[in-house]
N, C-alpha and C positions, 0 to 999 in steps of 0.2 A: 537248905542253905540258899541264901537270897543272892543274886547275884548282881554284885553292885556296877552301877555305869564306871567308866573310865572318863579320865578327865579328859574335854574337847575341849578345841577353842569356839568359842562360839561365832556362828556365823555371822554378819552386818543387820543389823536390828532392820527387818524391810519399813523400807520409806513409804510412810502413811498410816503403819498399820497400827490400830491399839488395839493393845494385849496389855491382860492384867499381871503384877507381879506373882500373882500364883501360879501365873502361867508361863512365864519367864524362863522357867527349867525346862521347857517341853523345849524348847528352842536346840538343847543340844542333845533330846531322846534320838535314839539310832530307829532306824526305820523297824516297822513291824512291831510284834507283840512284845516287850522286854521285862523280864520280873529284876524286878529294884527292892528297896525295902522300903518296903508296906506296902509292894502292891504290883502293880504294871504299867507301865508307858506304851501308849502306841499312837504311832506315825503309820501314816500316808501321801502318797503323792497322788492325789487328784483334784488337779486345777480345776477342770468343769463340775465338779460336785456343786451342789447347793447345799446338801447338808449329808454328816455321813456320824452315825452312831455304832457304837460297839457293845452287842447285843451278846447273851449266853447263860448257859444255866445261872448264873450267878446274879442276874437281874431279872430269871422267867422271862428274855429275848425281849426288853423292853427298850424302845425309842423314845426316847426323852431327854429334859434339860441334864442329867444326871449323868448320862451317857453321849453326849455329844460331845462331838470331838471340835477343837476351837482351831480353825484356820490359824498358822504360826508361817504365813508369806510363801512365796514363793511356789504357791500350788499343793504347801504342805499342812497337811491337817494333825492334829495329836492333841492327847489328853493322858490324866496321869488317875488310873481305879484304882482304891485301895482295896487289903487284905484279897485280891488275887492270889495265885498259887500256881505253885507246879502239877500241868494235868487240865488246868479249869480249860475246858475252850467256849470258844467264842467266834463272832462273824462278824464281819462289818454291813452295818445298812447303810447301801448307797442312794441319796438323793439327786440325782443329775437335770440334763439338761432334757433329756433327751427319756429316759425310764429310773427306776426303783428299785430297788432289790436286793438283795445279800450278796456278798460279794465274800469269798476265800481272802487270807490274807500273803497277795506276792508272797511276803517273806516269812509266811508262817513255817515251823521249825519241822512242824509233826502236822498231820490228821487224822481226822477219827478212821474207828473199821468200825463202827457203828453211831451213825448212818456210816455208810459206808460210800466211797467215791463216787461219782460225782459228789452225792448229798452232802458230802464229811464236811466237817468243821474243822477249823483251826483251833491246833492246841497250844498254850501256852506250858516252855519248856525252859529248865536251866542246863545249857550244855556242861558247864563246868562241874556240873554234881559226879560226873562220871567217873569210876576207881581206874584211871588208866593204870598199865604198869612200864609203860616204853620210855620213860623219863631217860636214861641213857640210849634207846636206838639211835644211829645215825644212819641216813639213807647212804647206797654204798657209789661211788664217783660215778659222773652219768657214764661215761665213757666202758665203766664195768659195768654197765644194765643189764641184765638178761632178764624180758618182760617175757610175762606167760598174762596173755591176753583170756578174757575169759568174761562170761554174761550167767549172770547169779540166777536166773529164770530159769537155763537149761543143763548148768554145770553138772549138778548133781540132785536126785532128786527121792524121796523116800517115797515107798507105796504110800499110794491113797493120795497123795499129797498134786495138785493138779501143775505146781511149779516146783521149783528150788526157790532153799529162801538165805538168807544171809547164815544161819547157822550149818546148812549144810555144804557152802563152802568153809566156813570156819572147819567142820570133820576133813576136808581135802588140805588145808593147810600142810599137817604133817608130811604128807606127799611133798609137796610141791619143795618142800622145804630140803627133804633127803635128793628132791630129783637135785639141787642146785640153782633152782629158781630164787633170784635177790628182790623179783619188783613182779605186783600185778596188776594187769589195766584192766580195772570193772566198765566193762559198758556201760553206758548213762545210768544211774539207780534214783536218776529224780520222779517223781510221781508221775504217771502219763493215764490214755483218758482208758486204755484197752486194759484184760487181762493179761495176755501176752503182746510181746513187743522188744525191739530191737533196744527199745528207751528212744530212740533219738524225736520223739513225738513227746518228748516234756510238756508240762503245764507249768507245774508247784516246782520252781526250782529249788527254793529249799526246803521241800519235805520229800523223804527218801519213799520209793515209791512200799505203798501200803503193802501189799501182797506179795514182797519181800520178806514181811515178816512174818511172826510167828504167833497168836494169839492165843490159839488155843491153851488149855491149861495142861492138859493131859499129853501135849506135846512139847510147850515149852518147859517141861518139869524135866523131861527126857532132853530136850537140847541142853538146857542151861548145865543140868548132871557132865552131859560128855563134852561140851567146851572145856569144863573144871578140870576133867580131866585131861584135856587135851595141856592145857598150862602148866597143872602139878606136873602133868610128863617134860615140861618142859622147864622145871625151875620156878615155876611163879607161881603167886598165890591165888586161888578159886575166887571165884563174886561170890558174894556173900549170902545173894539165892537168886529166886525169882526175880524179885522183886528189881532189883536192879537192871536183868535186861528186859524187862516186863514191855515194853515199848521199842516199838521200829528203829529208832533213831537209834537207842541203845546200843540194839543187835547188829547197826551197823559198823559201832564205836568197835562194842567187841571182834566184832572182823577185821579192821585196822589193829587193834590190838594185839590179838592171838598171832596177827602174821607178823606186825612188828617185834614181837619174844621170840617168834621162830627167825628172824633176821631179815624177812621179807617187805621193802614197800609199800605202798598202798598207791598207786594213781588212780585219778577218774577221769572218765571220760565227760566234757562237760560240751554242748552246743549252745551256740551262741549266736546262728546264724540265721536262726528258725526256733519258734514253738508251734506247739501243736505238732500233725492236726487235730482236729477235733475240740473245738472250745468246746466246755455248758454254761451254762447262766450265771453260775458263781466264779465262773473263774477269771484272770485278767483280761481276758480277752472285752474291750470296752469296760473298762472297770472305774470311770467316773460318772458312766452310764449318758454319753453323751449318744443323739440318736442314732440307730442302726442303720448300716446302709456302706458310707463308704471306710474304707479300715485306715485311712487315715486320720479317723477320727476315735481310732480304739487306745489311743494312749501310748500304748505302749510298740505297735506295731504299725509298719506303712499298708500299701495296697497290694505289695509287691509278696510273690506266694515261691514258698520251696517246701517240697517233699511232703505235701498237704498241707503244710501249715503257713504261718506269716515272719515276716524275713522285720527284725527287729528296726525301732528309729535312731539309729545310729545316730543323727542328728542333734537327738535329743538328749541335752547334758543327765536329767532325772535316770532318764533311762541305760544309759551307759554306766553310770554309776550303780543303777541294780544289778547290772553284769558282773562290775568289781565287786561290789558286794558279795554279792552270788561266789563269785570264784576264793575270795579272803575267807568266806565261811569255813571252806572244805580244812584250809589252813588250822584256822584257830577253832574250829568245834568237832574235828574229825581227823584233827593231827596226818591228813594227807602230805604227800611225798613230792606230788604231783600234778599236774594235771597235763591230758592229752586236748584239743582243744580241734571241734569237727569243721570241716571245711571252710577253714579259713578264706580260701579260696571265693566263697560264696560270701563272707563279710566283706572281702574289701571290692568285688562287684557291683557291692551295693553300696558302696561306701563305706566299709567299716573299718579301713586300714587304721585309721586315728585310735577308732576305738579298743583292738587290739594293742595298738602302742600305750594306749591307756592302763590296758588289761596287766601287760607282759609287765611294765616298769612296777605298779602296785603291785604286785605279787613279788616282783624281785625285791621290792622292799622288804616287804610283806616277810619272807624266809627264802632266804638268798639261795640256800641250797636245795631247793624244790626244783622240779624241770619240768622245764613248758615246753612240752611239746607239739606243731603244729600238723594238718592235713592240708596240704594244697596242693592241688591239681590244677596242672603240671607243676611239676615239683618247681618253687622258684628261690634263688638263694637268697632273696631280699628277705624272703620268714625270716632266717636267723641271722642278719645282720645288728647291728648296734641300731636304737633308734637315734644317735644324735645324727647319726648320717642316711636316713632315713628308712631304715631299718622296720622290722615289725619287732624284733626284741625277743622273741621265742629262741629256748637255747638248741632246740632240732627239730626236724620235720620227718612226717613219715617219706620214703620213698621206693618207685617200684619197679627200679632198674634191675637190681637183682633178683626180683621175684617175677618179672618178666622174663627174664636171660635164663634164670634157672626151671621157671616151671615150661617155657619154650624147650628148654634140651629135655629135659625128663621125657616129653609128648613126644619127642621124635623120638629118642631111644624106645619107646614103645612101638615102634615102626619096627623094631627087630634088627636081624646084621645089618642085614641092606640099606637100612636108611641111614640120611645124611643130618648129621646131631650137631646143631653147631654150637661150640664152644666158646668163640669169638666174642659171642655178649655177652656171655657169664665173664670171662677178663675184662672186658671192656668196662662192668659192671664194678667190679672188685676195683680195677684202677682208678675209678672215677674221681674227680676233680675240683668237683664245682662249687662243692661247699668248703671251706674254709678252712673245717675242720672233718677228718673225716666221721667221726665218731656222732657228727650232727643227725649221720644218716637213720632213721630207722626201719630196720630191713625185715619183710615177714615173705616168706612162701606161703605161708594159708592168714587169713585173716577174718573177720565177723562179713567181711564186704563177699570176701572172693570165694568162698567155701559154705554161703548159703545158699541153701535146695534151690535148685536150678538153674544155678549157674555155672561156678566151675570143678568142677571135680576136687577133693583133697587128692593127696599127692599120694597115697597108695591107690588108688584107683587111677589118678590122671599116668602112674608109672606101668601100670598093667590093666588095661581097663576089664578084661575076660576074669583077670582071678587076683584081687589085690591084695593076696598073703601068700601069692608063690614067692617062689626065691626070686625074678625079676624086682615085682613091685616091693620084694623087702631091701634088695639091694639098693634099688634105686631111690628109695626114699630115704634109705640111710646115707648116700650121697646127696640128696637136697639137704639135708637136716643139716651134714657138716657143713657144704659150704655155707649156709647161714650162718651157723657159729665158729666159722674162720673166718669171712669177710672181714673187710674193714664196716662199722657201724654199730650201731647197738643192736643186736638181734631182739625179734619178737616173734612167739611161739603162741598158736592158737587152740587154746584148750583142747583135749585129745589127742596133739601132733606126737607129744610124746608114747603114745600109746600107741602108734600109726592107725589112729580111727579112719576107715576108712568109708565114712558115714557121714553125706553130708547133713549140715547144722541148721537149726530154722528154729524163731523166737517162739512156735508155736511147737510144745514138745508133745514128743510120738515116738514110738519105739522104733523107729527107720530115722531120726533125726536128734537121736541125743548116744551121748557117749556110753560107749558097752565098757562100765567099769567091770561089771561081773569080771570081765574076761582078765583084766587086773588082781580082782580080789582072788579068783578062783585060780590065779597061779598058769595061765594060759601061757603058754611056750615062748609064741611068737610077739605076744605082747609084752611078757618080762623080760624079753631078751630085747624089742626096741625101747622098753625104759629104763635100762639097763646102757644102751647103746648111747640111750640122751643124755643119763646121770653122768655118765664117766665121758663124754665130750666135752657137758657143762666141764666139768672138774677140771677138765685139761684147758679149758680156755681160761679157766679163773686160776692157775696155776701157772700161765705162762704168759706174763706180761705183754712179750710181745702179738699175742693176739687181740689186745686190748689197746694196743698204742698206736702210733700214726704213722709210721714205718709197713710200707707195702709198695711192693713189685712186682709185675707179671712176670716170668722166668723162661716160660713155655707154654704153648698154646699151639694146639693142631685138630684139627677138624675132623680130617681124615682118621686119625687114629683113636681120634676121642679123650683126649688127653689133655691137660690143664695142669701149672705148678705154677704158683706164688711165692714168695718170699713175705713173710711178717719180721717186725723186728721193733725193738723199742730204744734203741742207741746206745742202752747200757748195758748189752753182753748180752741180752737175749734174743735169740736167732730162732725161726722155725720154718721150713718147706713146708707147703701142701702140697700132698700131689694127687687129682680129681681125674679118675678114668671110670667113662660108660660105656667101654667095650663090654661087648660081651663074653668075652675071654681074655684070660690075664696076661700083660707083659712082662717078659723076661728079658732081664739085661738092658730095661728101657734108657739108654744113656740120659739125664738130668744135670742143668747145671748147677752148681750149688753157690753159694756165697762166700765159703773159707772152707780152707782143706781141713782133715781130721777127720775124726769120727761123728757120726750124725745119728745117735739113736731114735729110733721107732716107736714113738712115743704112744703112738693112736694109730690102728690100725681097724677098720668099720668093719673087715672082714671077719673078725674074732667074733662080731655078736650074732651072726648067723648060726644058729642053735648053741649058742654060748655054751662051753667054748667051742669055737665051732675047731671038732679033730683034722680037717681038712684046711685048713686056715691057709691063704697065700702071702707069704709074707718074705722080710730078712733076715729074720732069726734077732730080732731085737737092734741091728743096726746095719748103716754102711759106710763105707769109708769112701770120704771126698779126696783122691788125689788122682783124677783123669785130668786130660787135657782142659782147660778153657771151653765152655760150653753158654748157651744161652745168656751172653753176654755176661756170663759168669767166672772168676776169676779160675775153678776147677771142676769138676763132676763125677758123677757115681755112676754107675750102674745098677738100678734099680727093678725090682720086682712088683709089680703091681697089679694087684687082683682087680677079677674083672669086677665092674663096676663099684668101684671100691674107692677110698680116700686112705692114705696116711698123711699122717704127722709127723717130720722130722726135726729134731730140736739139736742144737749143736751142744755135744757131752761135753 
């Protein structure tokens, strides 16, 4: 199926230049390799070229009048090959100012695994060929998110196999789907120069990185098989074979797919601040081949360096545009939900405030109900203001008030009785103010940042560092996990939390550094009993509006006793207390003040999943009654029972 251009309006005819009416049409080809009918189109942007040919099996990699590409103004080159196809690749030979060479194509879709990365070629692909079946998903309100954050390298991974690829999270899907997870944020999946990696070191922004996928035959026959079934178990119809996901790009389609049947999301994680590091010869890095030396003469990037790599030309209108580009793709050729968008913080540094407000409003066009979420350090409210008032336009930002405040008390309460756990900025965290909207917030206790090897501990180890599956560090992390999904914000969970891995993570996998699912499959105690702990809190949060709404108050807060209660509410009759104690033994009769008298059942109580059902359980017997005195600036109060290191839920019956 040939995939025909959309109507543009055509740019202003550049002044001076003669172009033949054959060539007329290139004027409104979209950038990069594009199959049309009868053939392909391809555009570039490099101003300093002297001459730039498009070379590949298809002409035995010949440079000549045939294949040269005709300057069409503005620093942009293109030509129109016929009888191309889907699969043919190809390379651009660059002419410059400065050297020679083959050059990758930016906006190439796909490349080879033979040659294989660096050496790979660009493939010309048609996204639209794809059997999607999500035509009815709708992503679910941002304010109801619960992201399970997660990096396809290390998720899951099959013997033999030296990574994870997109089909072996497509087999976790089901999971993620029964825990209550709505949305997942894939760590960058653009092409980068390493076999392992964070992703955040891109090259090929749009080609999904190679060693994601799955080539071989005698495996891909085995994945494609259990995806099929993964969908028949879920209502939908099988791919039709191989052949369909036979290529990377596919496999990634099918993993936006299989979670969008299962009800799940899709965000990516995209940077925008930085590529590399690690240029080769083919890749954008100086890609009109103007002399080497200094990087502002590489096109695409200034002189200015972050996290090995080079910090984009913001300045540069061509170039901001391959950003939008870039980001619209995910949209229209991967039906993404999403995107998370990395330190923004380091764009507008460098000047890229504008070109974010470029980013945020195209994409808002683009599918209004996608959410842009930003990373900026220190968090600042102007991300997710409007841009007419000079806003950056993103609808929320990560932030790490709460996961300060909370992984702070967890580390003291590992101090034992004696020590002093302060609770103060976990409230302080919860009540917070600054955005607009509460729900803007995105809140994570473990993250890709904070919980890779050698830095901070995951939170069963950071809760008990000597043994982190005694009853301490099970308690206490069942207490971080709630207050994450009772704050106010959109909660985000870091692949394995729900399992309480207690292992930290690292893009290079090794069996001290990747998730003990065995312990999941194999039916292990303490691990079915914290995803069991997770499932059934997601449930209670997606169940009780007012945990999703923008109604919160601090109620109670005491240092000394360890003790913490909120108030959640949504305006229209739904009511609920938290009440958060890391004593280390339970209060009885703890006086609480409530919101309205009556009865207030015991919705959630963390105590129960401690060897689920746990026969010792400290609890109320399913409720209490609000008719004490005025308490905690409270109209009435309870007396309450609360297990040590423990949370409930009260919801007004």
């Amino acid at each position: 199926m040939d995939m025909l251009l959309e109507p543009v309006t055509l740019p202003p005819f550049p002044e001076g230049l003669r172009i033949s009416l054959r060539q007329m049409h290139l004027l409104q080809a979209p950038m990069g390799g594009t199959l049309v009918t009868g053939g392909a189109t391809f555009r570039v942007f490099a101003p300093h070229a002297t001459a730039i040919y498009v070379s590949g099996p298809f002409n035995d990699w010949a440079q000549d009048a045939s294949c040269r590409l005709a300057p069409i103004g503005n620093g942009h080159w293109a030509i129109f090959v016929p009888s191309l196809k889907d699969g043919d690749a190809y390379m651009y030979f660059v002419e410059g100012e400065g050297t020679s060479g083959y050059k990758r194509d930016p906006h190439a879709r796909l490349l080879t695994v033979d040659p294989p990365f660096p050496q790979s070629h660009a493939v010309l692909r048609n996204p639209q060929a794809f059997p999607w079946h999500d035509i009815d998903f709708t992503p679910p309100p941002y304010n109801e998110l619960v992201i399970y954050q997660l990096h396809v390298g290390t998720f899951d991974m099959k013997a033999g196999n030296p990574d994870g690829c997109f089909f072996d999270v497509i087999e976790r899907v089901p999971h993620l789907a029964r825990l209550g997870i709505n949305a997942i944020e894939l760590l960058p999946v653009q092409e980068f120069p390493s076999m392992f990696s964070m992703g955040y070191n891109g090259t090929d922004l749009f080609s999904p990185e190679t060693d994601y996928g799955e080539a071989e035959e005698a495996h891909l026959a085995a994945y494609v098989a259990r995806t099929n079934e993964i969908l028949t178990a879920a209502g939908a119809a099988p791919y039709a074979g191989v052949e369909t996901l036979r290529h990377c790009d596919d496999q990634l389609r099918a993993l936006i797919d299989v979670c969008h049947v299962h009800g799940i999301a899709v965000l990516f994680d995209v940077v925008y601040n930085h590529a590399g590091g690690g240029f080769d010869e083919n890749s954008i890095w100086f890609f009109d081949r103007q002399s080497y030396g200094d990087p502002n003469r590489s096109l695409y990037f200034t002189d200015q360096g972050r996290a090995g790599g080079q910090v984009f030309a913001y300045w540069n209108a061509d170039v901001r545009q391959y950003l939008v580009d870039n980001a619209i793709m995910f949209y229209r050729e991967y039906h993404a939900d999403g995107l998370r968008f990395d330190e923004v913080s380091v764009m507008d540094h460098f000047g890229g405030w504008a070109t974010c407000q470029q980013l945020t409003e195209a994409l808002r066009a683009e599918k209004p109900d996608a959410i842009q979420i930003a990373e900026y350090w220190p968090v600042n409210p102007w991300v997710v203001k409007d841009i007419a008032i000079g806003g950056a336009g993103f609808d929320a930002t990560w932030s790490d008030a709460l996961r300060l405040a909370v992984r702070g008390a967890i580390a003291s309460a590992a101090g034992g009785a004696g020590a002093v756990v302060p609770m103060q900025p976990i409230a302080a965290a919860i009540a917070d103010l600054s955005l607009d909207k509460r729900w803007r917030a995105v809140n994570s206790i473990e993250n890709h940042d904070i919980v890779y090897a050698g830095r901070e501990p995951r939170i069963p180890r950071l809760a008990d560092p000597l043994d982190s599956r005694c009853w301490y560090a099970r308690s206490r992390s069942r207490v971080a996990t709630s207050l994450l999904l009772t704050a106010p914000g959109i909660p985000m969970l870091f692949m394995g939390q729900e399992l309480f891995e207690d292992r930290p993570w690292s893009d290079t996998p090794n069996p001290d550094t990747t998730i003990h699912w065995a312990l999941l499959d194999g039916e292990d105690k303490i691990t079915a009993d914290a995803t069991r702990f997770t499932r059934e809190l997601i449930a209670i949060r997606r169940t009780h509006p007012a945990l999703t709404a923008e109604g919160c108050a601090i109620v109670h807060v005491h240092d000394g006793n360890r003790v913490l209660a909120f108030h959640r509410w949504d305006g229209q009759g739904d009511d609920v207390v938290v009440i958060v104690s890391l004593s280390e033994t339970p209060w009885h009769d703890y006086a609480i003040g409530f919101p309205a008298v009556g009865t207030w059942h015991e919705v959630f109580n963390s105590d129960v999943y401690d060897n689920w059902v746990n026969p010792g359980v400290v609890g109320n017997n399913g409720a209490v009654t609000a008719g004490g005195p005025a308490l905690h600036g409270q109209p009435c109060s309870a007396d309450v029972t609360i297990p040590a290191n423990g949370v409930l839920v009260f919801a007004r019956g």
